[in-house]
C-alpha positions in Angstrom: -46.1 127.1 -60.8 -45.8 124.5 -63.4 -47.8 124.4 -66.5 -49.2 121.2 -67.1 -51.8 120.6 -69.9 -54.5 121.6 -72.5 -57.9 119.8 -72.3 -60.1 119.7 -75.5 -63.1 117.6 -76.0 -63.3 115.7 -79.1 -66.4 114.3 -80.7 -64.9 111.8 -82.6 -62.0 110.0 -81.0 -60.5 108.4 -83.8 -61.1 111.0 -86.1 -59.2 113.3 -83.2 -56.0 110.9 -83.1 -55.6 110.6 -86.7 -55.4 114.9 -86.1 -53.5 114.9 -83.7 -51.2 112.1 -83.6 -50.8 110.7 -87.1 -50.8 114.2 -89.3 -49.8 116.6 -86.6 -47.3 113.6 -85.2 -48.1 114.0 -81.1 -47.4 110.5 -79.0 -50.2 109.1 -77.4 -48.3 108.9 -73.7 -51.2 107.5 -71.7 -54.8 106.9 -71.7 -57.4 106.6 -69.2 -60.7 104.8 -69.6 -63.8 106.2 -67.0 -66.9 103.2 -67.7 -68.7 105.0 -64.6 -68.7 108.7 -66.2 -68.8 107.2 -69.5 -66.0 109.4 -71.1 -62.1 108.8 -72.1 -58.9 110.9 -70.9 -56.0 110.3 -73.6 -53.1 112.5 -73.2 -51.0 113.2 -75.5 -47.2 115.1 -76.1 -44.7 116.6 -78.6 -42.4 113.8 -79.7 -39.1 115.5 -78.3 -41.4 115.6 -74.7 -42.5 111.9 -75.1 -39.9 110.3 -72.8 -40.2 113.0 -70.1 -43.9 112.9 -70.1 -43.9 110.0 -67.8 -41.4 110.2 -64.7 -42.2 108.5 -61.8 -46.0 108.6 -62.5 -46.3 112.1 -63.0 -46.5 114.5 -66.0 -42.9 116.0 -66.4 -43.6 117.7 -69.9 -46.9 119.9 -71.0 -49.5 117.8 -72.5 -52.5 117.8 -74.9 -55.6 116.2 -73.0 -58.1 114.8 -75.5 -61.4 114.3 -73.5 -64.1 111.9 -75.2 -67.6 111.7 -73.7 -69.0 108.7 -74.9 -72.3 110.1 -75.1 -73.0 112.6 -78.0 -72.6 116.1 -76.9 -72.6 119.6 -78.9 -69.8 121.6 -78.2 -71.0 125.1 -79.5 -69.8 128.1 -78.3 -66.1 126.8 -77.9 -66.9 124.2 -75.3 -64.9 122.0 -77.0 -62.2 124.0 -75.6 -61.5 122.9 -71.8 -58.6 124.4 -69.6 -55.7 125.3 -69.1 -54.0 123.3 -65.8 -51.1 124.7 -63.9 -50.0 123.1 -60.8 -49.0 125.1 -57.6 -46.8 124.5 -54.3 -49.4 125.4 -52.1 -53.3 125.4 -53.6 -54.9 126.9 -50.5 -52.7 130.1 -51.0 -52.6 130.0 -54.5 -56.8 130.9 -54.0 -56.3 133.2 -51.2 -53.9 135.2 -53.3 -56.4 135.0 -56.3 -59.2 135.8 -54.0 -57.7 138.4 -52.2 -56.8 140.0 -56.2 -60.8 140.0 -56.8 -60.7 136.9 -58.8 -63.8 134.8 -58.5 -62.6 130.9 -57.2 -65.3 128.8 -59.5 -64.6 125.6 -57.8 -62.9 126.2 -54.4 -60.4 123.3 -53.8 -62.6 121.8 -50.8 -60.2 118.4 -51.8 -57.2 120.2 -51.4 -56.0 119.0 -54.3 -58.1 121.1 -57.2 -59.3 124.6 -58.1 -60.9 126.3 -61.2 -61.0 129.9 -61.9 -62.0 131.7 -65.0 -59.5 134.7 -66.9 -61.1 138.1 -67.8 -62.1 136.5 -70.9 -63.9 133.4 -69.7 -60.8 131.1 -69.8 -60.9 128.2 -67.6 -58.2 127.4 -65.9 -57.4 124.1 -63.4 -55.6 124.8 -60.2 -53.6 121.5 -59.2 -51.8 120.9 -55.9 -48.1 119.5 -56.4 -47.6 116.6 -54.5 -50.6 115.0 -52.3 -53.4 116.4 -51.5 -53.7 118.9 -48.9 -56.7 118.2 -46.0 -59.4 120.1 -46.2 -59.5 123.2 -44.7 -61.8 126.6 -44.2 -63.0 128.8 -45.7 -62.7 126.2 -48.9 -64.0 122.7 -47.1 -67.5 124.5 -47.1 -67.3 126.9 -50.2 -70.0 126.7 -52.9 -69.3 126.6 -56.8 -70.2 129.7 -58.7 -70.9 129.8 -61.9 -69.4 127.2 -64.3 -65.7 126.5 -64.8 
């Protein structure tokens, strides 16, 4: 397992990279624009993880992931606060194991490629396959959501 970022929604996107960026002094590393959801990925890293943020196309260092919705949304209640996103070898086992431990799989990883579960205290937290995507498989091609991740 491989921990891989920190999402948080900001309200204000500017008023976010002035935060984080110029006063706390984190390097924007790359930014993704999504016109069809209408919302903005940018992530961003510790200066001394900068460089080995972006190797070969994928995230070598933990990141910060800034999430802008472009339509105005209040974040009470801490849902400003996103997730936490760890990658794993094998997602489909990764599940069964959490599964099999009594934890509750939010969003079953029907892609084969993601997961979300929740901690004891509500934490969200991303399930990522390394590498490409597994193909879909039982019992997690035809699992439901439950509740909200």
């Amino acid at each position: 397992m491989r921990y891989l970022h920190t999402m948080v929604r900001v309200r204000d996107l500017d008023a976010a990279l002035d935060f984080w960026c110029a006063k706390l002094g984190l390097v924007e590393v790359k930014r993704d624009e999504y016109p069809q959801g209408r919302f903005t990925l940018v992530f961003l890293a510790a200066p001394e993880d900068a460089e080995g943020a972006q190797v070969g196309g994928q995230r070598g260092a933990p990141l910060v992931e800034l999430t802008y919705n472009w339509d105005t949304e209040d974040y009470a209640g801490g849902r400003n606060f996103g997730h936490l996103a760890f990658e794993v070898d094998d997602i489909y086992a990764a599940c069964q194991r959490l599964m099999e431990g009594g934890v509750v799989i939010n969003r079953p990883p029907r892609d084969g490629n993601m997961a979300f579960v929740r901690s004891p205290d509500g934490i969200s937290v991303e399930l990522l396959q390394k590498g490409p995507r597994k193909a879909p498989a039982e019992p997690w091609a035809s699992m439901p959501n439950v509740g909200a991740w």
